[in-house]
VEXDREN-2710 file (C-alpha; in Angstrom, 1 decimal):
% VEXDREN-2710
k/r/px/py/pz
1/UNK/-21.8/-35.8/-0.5
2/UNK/-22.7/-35.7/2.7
3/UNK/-20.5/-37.6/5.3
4/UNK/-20.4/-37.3/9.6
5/UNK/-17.9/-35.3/11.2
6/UNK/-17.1/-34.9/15.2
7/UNK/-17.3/-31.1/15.2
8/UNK/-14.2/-30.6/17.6
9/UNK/-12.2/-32.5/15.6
10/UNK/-10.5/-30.5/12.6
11/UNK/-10.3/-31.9/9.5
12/UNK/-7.6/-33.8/8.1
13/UNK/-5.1/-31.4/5.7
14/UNK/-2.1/-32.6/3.8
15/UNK/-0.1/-29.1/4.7
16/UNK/-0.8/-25.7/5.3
17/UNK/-0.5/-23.3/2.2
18/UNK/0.7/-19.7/2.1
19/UNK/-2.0/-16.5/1.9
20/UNK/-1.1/-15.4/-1.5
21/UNK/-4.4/-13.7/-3.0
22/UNK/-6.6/-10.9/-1.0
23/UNK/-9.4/-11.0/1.0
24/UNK/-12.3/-8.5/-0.4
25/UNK/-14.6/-6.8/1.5
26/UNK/-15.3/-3.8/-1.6
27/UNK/-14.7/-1.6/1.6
28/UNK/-11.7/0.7/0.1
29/UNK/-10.2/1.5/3.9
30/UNK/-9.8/-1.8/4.4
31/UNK/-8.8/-3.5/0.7
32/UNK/-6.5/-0.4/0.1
33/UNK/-5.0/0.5/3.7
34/UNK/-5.4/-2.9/5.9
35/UNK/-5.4/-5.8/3.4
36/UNK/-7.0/-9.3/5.3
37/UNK/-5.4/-12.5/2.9
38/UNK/-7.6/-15.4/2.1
39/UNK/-7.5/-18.0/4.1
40/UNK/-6.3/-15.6/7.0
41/UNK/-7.9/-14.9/10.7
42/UNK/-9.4/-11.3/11.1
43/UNK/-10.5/-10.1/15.1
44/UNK/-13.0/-7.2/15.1
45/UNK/-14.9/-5.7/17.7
46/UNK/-18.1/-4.8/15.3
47/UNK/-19.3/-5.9/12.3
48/UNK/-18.0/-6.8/8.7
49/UNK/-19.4/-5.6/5.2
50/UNK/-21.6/-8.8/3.5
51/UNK/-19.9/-8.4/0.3
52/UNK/-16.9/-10.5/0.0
53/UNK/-14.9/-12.1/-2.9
54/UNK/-16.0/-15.9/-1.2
55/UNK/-17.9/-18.8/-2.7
56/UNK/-19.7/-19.4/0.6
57/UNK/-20.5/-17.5/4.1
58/UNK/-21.2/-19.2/7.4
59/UNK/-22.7/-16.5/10.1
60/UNK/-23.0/-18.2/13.3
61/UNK/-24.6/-16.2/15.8
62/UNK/-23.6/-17.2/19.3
63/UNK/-25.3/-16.5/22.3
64/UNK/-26.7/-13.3/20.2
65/UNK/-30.5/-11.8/20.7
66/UNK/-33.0/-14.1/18.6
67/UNK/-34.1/-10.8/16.9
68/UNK/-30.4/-10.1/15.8
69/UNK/-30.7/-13.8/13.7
70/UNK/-33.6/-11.8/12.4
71/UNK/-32.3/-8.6/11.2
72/UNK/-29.6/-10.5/9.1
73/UNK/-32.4/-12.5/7.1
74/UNK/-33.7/-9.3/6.4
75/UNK/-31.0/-7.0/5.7
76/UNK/-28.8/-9.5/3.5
77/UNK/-29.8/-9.5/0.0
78/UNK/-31.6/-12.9/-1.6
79/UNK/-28.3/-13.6/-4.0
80/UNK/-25.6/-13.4/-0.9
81/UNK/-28.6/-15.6/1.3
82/UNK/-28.2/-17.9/-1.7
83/UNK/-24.2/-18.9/-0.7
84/UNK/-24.8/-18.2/3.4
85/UNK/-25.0/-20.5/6.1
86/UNK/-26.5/-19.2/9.4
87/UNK/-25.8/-21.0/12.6
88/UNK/-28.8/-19.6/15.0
89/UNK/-27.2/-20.1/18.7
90/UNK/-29.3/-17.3/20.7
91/UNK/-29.0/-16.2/24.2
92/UNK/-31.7/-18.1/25.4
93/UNK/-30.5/-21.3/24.6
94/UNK/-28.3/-23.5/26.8
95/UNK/-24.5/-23.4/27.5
96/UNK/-23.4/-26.3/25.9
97/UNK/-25.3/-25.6/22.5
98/UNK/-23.4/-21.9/23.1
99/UNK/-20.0/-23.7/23.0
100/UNK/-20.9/-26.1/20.6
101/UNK/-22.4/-23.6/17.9
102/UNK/-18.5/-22.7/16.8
103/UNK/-17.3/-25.9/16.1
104/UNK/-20.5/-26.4/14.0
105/UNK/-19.5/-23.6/12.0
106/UNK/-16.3/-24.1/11.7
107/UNK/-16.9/-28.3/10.6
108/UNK/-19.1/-27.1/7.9
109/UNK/-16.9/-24.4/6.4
110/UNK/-14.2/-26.9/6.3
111/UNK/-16.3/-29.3/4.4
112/UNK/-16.9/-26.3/1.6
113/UNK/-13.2/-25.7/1.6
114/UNK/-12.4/-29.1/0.8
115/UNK/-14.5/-28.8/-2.3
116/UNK/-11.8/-26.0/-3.4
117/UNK/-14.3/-23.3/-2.6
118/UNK/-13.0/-20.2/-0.8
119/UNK/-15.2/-19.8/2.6
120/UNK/-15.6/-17.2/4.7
121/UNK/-16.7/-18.0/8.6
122/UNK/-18.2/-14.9/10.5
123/UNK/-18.7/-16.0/14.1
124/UNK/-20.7/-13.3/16.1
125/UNK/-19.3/-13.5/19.0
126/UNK/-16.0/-15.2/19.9
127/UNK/-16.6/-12.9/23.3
128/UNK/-20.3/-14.7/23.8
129/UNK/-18.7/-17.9/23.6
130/UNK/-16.1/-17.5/26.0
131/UNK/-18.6/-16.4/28.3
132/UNK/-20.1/-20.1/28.0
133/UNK/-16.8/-21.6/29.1
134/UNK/-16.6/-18.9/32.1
135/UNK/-20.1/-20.4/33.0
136/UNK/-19.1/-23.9/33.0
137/UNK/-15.5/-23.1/35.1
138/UNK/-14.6/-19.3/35.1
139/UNK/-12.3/-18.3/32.8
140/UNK/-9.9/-21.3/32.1
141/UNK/-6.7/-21.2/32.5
142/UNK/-6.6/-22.8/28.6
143/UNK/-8.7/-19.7/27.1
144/UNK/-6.0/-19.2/24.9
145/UNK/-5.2/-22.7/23.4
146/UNK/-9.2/-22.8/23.3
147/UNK/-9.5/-19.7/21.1
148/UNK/-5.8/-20.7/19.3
149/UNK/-7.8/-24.0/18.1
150/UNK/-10.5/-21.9/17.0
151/UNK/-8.5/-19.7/14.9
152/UNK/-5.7/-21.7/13.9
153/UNK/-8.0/-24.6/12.5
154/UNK/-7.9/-22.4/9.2
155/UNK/-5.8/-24.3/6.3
156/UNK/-6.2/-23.1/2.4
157/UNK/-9.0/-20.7/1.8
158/UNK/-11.3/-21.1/4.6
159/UNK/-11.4/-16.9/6.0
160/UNK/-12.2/-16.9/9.8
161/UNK/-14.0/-13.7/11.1
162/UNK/-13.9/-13.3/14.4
163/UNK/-15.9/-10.6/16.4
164/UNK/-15.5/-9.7/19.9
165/UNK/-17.0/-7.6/22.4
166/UNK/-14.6/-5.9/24.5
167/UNK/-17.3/-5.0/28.0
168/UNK/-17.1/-1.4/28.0
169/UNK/-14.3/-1.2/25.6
170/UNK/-11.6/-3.0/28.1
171/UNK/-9.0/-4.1/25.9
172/UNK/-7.1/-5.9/28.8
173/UNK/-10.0/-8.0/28.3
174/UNK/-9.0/-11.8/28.7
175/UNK/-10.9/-12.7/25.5
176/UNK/-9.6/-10.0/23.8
177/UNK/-5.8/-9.7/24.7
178/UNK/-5.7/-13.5/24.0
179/UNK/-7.5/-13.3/20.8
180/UNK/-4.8/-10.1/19.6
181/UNK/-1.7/-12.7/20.5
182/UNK/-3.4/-14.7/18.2
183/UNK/-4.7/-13.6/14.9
184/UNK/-2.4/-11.3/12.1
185/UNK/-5.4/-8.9/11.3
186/UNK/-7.3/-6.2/14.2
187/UNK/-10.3/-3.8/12.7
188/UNK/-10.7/-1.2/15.7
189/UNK/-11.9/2.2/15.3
190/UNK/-9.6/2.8/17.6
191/UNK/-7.5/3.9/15.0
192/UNK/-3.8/3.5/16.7
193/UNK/-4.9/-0.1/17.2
194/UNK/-5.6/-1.0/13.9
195/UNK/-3.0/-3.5/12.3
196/UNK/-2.6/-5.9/9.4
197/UNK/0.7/-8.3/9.0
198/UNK/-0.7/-9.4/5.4
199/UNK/0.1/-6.1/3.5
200/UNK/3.3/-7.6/2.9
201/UNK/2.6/-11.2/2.2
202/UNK/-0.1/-9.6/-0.6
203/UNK/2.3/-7.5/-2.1
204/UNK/3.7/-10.6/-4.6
205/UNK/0.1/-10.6/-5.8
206/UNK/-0.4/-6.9/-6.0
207/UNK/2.8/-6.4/-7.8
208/UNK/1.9/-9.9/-10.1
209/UNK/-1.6/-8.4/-11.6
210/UNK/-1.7/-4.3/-10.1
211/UNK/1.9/-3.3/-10.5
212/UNK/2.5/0.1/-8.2
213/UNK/-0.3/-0.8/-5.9
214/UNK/1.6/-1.5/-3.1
215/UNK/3.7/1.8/-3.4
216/UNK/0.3/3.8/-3.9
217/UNK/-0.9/2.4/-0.7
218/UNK/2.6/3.2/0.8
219/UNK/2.4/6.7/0.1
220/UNK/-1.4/7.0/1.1
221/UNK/-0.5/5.8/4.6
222/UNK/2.1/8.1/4.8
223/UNK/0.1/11.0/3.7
224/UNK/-2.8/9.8/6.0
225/UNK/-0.1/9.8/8.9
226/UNK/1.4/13.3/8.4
227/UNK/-2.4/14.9/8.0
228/UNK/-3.0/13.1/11.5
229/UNK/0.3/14.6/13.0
230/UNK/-0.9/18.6/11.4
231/UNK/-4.2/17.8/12.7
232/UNK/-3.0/18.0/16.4
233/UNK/-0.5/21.0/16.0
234/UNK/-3.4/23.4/14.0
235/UNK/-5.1/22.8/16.9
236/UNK/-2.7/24.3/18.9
237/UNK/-1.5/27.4/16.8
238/UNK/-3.8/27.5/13.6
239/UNK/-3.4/26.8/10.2
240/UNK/-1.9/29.7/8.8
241/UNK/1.6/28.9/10.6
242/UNK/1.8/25.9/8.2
243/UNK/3.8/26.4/5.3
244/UNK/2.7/25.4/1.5
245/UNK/3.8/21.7/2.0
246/UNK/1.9/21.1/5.1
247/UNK/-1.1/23.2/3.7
248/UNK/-0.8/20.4/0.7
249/UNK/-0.9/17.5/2.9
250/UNK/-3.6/18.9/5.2
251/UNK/-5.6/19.8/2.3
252/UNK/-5.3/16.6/-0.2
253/UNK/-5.6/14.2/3.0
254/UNK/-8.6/16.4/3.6
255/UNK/-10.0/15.6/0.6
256/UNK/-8.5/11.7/0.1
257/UNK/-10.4/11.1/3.8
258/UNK/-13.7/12.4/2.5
259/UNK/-14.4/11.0/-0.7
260/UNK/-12.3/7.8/-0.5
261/UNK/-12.3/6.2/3.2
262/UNK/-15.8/7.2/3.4
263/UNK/-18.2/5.0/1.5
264/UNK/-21.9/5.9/1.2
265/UNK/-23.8/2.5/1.7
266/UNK/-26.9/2.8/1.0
267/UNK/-25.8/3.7/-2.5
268/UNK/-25.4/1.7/-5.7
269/UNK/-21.8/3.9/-6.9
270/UNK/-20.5/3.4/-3.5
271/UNK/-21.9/0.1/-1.4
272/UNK/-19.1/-2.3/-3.3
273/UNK/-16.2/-0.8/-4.3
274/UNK/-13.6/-3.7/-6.1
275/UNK/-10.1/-3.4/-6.5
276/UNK/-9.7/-2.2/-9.2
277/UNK/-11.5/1.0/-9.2
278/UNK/-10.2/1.5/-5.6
279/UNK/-6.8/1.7/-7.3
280/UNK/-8.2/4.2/-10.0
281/UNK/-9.2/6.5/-7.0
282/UNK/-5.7/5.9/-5.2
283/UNK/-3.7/7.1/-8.3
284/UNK/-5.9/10.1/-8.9
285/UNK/-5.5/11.4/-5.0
286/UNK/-1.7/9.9/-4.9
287/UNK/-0.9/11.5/-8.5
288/UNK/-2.6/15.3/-7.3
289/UNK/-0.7/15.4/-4.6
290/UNK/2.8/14.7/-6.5
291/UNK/2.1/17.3/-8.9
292/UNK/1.2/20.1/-6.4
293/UNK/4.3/19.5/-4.1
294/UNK/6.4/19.5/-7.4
295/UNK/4.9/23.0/-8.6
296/UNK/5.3/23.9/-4.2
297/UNK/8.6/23.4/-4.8
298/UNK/9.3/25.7/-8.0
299/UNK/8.3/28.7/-5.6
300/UNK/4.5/28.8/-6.1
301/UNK/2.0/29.7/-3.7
302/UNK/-0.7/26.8/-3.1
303/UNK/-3.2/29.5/-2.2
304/UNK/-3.1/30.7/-6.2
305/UNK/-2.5/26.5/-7.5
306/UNK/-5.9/25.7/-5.0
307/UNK/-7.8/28.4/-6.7
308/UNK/-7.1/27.9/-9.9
309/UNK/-7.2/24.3/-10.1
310/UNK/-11.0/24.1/-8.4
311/UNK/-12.3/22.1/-11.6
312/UNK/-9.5/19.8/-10.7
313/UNK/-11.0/19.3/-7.2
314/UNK/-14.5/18.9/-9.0
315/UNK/-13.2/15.9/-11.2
316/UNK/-11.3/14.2/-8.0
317/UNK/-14.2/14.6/-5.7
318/UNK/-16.3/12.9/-8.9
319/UNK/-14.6/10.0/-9.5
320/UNK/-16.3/7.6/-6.9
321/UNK/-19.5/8.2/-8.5
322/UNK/-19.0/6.1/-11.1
323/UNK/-21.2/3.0/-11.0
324/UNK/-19.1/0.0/-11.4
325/UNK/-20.7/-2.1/-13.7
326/UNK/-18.0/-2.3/-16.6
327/UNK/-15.0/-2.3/-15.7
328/UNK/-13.3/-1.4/-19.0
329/UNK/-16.0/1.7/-19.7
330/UNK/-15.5/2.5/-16.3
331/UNK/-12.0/2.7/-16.2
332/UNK/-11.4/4.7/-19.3
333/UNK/-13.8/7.6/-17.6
334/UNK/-11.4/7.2/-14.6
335/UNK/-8.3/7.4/-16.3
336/UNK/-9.7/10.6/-18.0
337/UNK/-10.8/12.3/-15.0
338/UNK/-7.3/11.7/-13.9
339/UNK/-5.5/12.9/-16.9
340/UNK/-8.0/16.1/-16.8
341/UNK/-6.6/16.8/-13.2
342/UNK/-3.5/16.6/-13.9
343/UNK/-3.9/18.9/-17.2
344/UNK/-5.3/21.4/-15.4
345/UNK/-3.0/21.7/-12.6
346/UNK/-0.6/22.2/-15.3
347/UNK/-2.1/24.6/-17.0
348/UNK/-2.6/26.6/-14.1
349/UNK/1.0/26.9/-13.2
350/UNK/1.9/28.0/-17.1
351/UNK/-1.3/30.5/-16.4
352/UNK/0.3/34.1/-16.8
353/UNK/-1.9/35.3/-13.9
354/UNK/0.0/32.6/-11.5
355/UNK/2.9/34.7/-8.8
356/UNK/5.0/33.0/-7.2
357/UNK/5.2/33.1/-3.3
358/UNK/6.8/35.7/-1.8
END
């Protein structure tokens, strides 16, 4: 099958199709909060997970450290090396080759995508690359069209991961503030920063084969973004001026920012989460807090529904330890946790020891 290509030359495509399915990373912050479509164009000033839902992976590595090309034969896994591509551009070598080594990659995931598999291009580093066209004329006055053609050249389910290197975090960055007016997807840890324009677009699918994601993510976000709000004013004047509804929300996004947005890599419960138990683990959190701000709101003091309801904590905090091997074994232990919690929190409110507030 193999055929010539000029590498600056996209390939042919009969029209563009819509992002309709999601791009998986198994990282729950990002599949959960900040959904990335397939066939979509992600910027991020770092690196990306090596598990993916994608047939194929092209890493090209431009203008990185030889040992870096290194460390990512070593470090990825002989069944992922078995679908990867590497593109090996290091410092060292010349300008040309620098500028060239992105096309290369981008030619040959096209060439898997017209096979109807779904690629996923990871080019480390967009900001390496301009630097080769600064050489050759300073920064041209067509960086952006340069960059646009880069990420644009995407068509069906060819995933374009672009990284860039922001010198000493300067956002007003050239490379950078061109790349942001291009792509709909920014990973930053600067956490204001961070945006996605694909939630919406996904939420046909969501709704299609997971009804009531998208409303469990909804109300994550917005439990995420009133716990960062408290955050700043207990800092100011404590925690005990908050009243039981704002202890709830400091306490549950507490706990929802602790054992779900962080992920423990290096283990075999945690280092791939998939979709499905990520939305297990949303409904448990998202279902907890419900119930407590209901039984808040019948005149109960959340000191005496926290204390009572510490087995309740115990199964929450337990859930993402559940090896995801079967999905249907595993999800009947997670649905049971849940129901558990929610029993419990139940029980203590109908417990004869429970006073209200006051």
């Amino acid at each position: 099958m193999m055929h010539i290509w000029p590498v600056r030359i996209p390939r042919p495509a009969t029209e563009n199709l819509c992002c309709d399915s999601p791009f998986l990373t198994g990282q729950r912050v990002l599949d959960a909060l900040f959904p990335c479509a397939q066939g979509g164009t992600v910027y991020i000033p770092g690196a990306i997970s090596k598990f993916s839902n994608s047939d194929v992976i092209i890493y090209v590595g431009c203008g990185e450290r030889g040992n870096e090309m290194a460390e990512v034969l070593m470090e990825f896994p002989q069944p992922i090396m078995k679908r990867t591509c590497l593109i090996a551009n290091t410092s060292n070598m010349p300008v040309a080759a620098c500028e060239v080594s992105i096309y290369t990659g981008i030619t040959i995931s096209e060439y898997f995508r017209d096979q109807g598999k779904n690629v996923t291009l990871l080019a480390d580093s967009t900001s390496c690359w301009a630097e080769a066209l600064r050489e050759n004329s300073g920064f041209p006055v067509y960086l952006g069209s340069k960059l646009a053609s880069f990420y644009e050249q995407r068509n069906g389910s060819l995933s374009i991961i672009g990284v860039v290197s922001p010198p000493g975090g300067d956002f007003s960055d050239p490379v950078t503030s061109c790349t942001l007016g291009i792509v709909q997807y920014f990973l930053s840890v600067n956490i204001p920063l961070l945006y996605s324009n694909y939630s919406t677009a996904l939420d046909e699918y969501h709704e299609k084969y997971r009804p009531g994601f998208p409303q469990l993510r909804t109300k994550m976000k917005q439990l995420l973004s009133n716990y960062d709000d408290l955050k700043q004013f207990v800092q100011l004047v404590g925690k005990t001026a908050l009243n039981d509804h704002e202890k709830i929300i400091l306490d549950v996004a507490s706990l929802v920012e602790e054992d779900f947005l962080q992920q423990n890599a290096y283990s075999s419960y945690d280092q791939f989460c998939p979709l499905w138990k990520t939305e297990y683990l949303m409904k448990g959190f998202m279902d907890f807090y419900g119930e407590s701000q209901a039984i808040i709101s019948q005149g109960y003091s959340w000191a005496k529904v926290k204390g009572f309801s510490a087995d309740t904590w115990s199964a929450l905090r337990n859930m993402k330890f559940e090896t995801p091997d079967d999905e249907d074994i595993v999800s009947a232990k997670l649905v049971q946790l849940t129901l558990r919690a929610e029993h419990d929190l139940r029980s203590a409110k109908s417990s004869r020891y429970m006073l209200h507030a006051g």
